[in-house]
C-alpha positions, 0 to 999 in steps of 0.5 A: 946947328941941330934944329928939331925936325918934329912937327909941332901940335898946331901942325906947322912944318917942322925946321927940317921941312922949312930948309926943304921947301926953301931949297927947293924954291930956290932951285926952281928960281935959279932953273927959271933965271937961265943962269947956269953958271950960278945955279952950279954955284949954288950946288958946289959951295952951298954946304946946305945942299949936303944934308937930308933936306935938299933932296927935293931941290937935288931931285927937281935939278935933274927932272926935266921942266914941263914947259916946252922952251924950258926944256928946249933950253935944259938941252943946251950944253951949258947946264949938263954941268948943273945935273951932273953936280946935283947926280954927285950930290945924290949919290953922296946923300945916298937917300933911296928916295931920290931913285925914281928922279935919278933912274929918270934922268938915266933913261931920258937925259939927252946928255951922254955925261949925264947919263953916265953920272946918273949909271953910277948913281944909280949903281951905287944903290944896288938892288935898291934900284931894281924895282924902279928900273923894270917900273920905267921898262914896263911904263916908258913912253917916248924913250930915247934908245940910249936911254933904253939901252942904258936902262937894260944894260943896269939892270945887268950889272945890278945883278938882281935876278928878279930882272930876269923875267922882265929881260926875257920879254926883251927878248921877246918883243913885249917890252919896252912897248913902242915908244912915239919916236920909234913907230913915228909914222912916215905918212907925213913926211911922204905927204910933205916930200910929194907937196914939194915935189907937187909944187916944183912941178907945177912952177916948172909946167909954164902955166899962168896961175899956180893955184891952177896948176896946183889944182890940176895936177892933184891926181899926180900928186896923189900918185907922187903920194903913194909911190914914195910912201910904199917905195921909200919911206915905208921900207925905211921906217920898218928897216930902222924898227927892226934895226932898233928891237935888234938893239935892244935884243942884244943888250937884253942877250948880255944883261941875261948873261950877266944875270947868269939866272938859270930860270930864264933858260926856258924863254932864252932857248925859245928866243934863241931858236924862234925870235931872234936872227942876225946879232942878236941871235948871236948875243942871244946864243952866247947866253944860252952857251954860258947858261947851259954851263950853270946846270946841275942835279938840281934842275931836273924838270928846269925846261919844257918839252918844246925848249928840250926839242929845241936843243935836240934840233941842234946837236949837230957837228958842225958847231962841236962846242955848242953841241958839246955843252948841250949834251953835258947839260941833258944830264941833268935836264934832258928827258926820255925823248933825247935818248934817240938823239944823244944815241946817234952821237954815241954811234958817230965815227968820225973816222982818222980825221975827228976833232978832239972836240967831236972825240970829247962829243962822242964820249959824253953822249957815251957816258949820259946814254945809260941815265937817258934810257934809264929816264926813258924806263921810268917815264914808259912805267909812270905811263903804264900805272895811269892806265887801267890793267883791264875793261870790268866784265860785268855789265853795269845792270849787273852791278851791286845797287842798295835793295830798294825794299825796306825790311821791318824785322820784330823787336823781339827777333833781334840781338840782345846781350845775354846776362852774363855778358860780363863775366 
């Protein structure tokens, strides 16, 4: 049936409002009754959960609880099942309000299931989701990497180039900011590694009172401390650190290519050749390869002096397809100071044992030489009109000033128009 869905004049909730909150009730008592099963129930046989007004009881099914136990219990595999229904539901209701819940649960469900439900869910949205992802990326504290990779990972497949700067910064190490669980620091776990050990020796040391012998050997536990601090579980927090940006840098790299934004050709040249190494440098380079590929005529002026040194630093054959795409593509980006670079490549002879790709390196740096020195030409003239053709000769005490004197010339000396003037 069709019930109104306006507010009357005394500002009672209108029927739609009323279903709404019921739902939601409902929901939070069916969460709070720790039976998964009927909570199921009522998603996949409650019709009422297809209309607009379950929304706030679809988006609460998949919020995790406030309350420690409750959460502790949500992560039992009994009520994935539960979140992956009320995800379908959203994702049939197609309510863009249901967003932020929805990109939530992608980043910090514990699930893999449900984190996939909620990349399909979200995916659905398109660029709808967008704003609400790089929200999540800039803000997120205590995430959990898969969630963190997953997010990133969306944000490619999105295909919105808006994400592009944001992935940049990936790349960068300037987002995610650290999350608690990646920077959780390893003092405690030495402080409690050291105390057993501590206590270990001081049962083994044959002494009457343990107490004592606690007590008299706090300068070795102190030393225990310290030694299995800096020795091992110190290198081991910073090795697992970097082994989780490098992650993170690499599914920033492939969300960039997928992107294929032109824009971000600056900031990944400079990750590429500054930041990066290991994986992550080669996912970082892959992009760059198919970005340097998406240039034209009209990207004149696209990268900085700094990035364009930065390419030139890398022609080279001993990576001919790199060095290939390079030199096409300082066709249109490349400047004046390039000319000296792509020359030596146009002199290069390789002799009886050249590639067919270093034959094609030496014919293109051939055939864009001419635009580069033509570049250069107008560069060197540009330079020339800033500057001033000669020093003024004459001194400034010999400049022209007002006269400081004031001349009273007669009324009666002064022009006037003769009579007749108008003939």
């Amino acid at each position: 049936m069709d019930e109104p869905t306006t507010t009357s004049e005394a500002g009672a909730f209108s029927p739609a409002k009323d279903i709404g909150t019921e739902l939601l009730t409902q929901a939070h008592l069916l969460m709070g009754s720790n039976n998964p099963r009927a909570c199921l129930d009522w998603i996949e046989q409650g019709d009422v959960l297809r209309r607009p007004e379950a929304l706030s009881a679809l988006c609460a099914l998949i919020t995790p609880p406030t309350s420690f136990l409750q959460r502790l219990r949500g992560r039992r595999k009994e009520w994935s099942p539960v979140r992956i229904a009320a995800i379908k539901a959203l994702r049939i209701l197609g309510d863009p309000a249901g967003l932020l819940a929805l990109t939530r649960t992608l980043l910090y469900d514990p699930d893999a299931e449900v984190r996939f439900e909620a990349s399909r869910a979200v995916r659905a949205f398109g660029s709808h989701a967008t704003p609400h992802l790089l929200l999540l990326l800039q803000e997120a504290d205590n995430w959990p990497t898969d969630g963190m990779l997953a997010l990133i990972r969306m944000l490619g497949e999105l295909g919105d180039k808006n994400a592009g700067p944001s992935l940049v910064r990936v790349l960068t190490n300037q987002f995610p900011r650290s999350s608690r669980r990646e920077t959780r620091h390893p003092l405690m776990s030495a402080a409690l590694f050291s105390l057993l050990l501590w206590a270990a020796g001081a049962l083994l040391s044959g002494q009457d009172g343990f107490l004592e012998a606690l007590v008299a050997n706090i300068p070795i536990y102190l030393s225990l401390l310290f030694f299995t601090y800096t020795l091992f579980f110190l290198p081991s927090h910073y090795s697992q650190k970097r082994k989780l940006r490098r992650r993170l840098h690499i599914a920033a790299a492939e969300a960039l290519c997928a992107l294929k934004d032109k824009k971000a050709l600056p900031s990944v040249i400079e990750a590429t050749f500054y930041h990066l190494d290991g994986e992550a440098l080669k996912a970082a380079r892959r992009t760059l390869f198919i970005l340097l590929g998406l240039v034209g005529p009209e990207d004149a002026g696209l990268i900085p002096p700094p990035a364009e040194r930065y390419l030139l630093s890398r022609l080279n054959l001993n990576q001919p397809e790199f060095t290939l795409r390079i030199v096409q593509a300082l066709e249109f980006i490349g400047t004046g100071q390039a000319v000296r670079p792509v020359s030596r490549l146009a002199r290069h002879h390789p002799g009886f044992a050249a590639s067919d790709a270093h034959m094609k390196i030496r014919a293109e740096a051939e055939r864009i030489l001419p635009f580069l020195e033509e570049r250069r030409h107008q560069e060197q003239q540009a330079g020339f009109l800033l500057r001033a053709s000669a020093s003024p000769s004459a001194p400034t005490e010999a400049l022209l000033r007002p006269s400081q004197e004031r001349l009273e010339t007669p009324a009666e000396q002064l022009l006037r128009p003769t009579q007749g003037s108008s003939e």
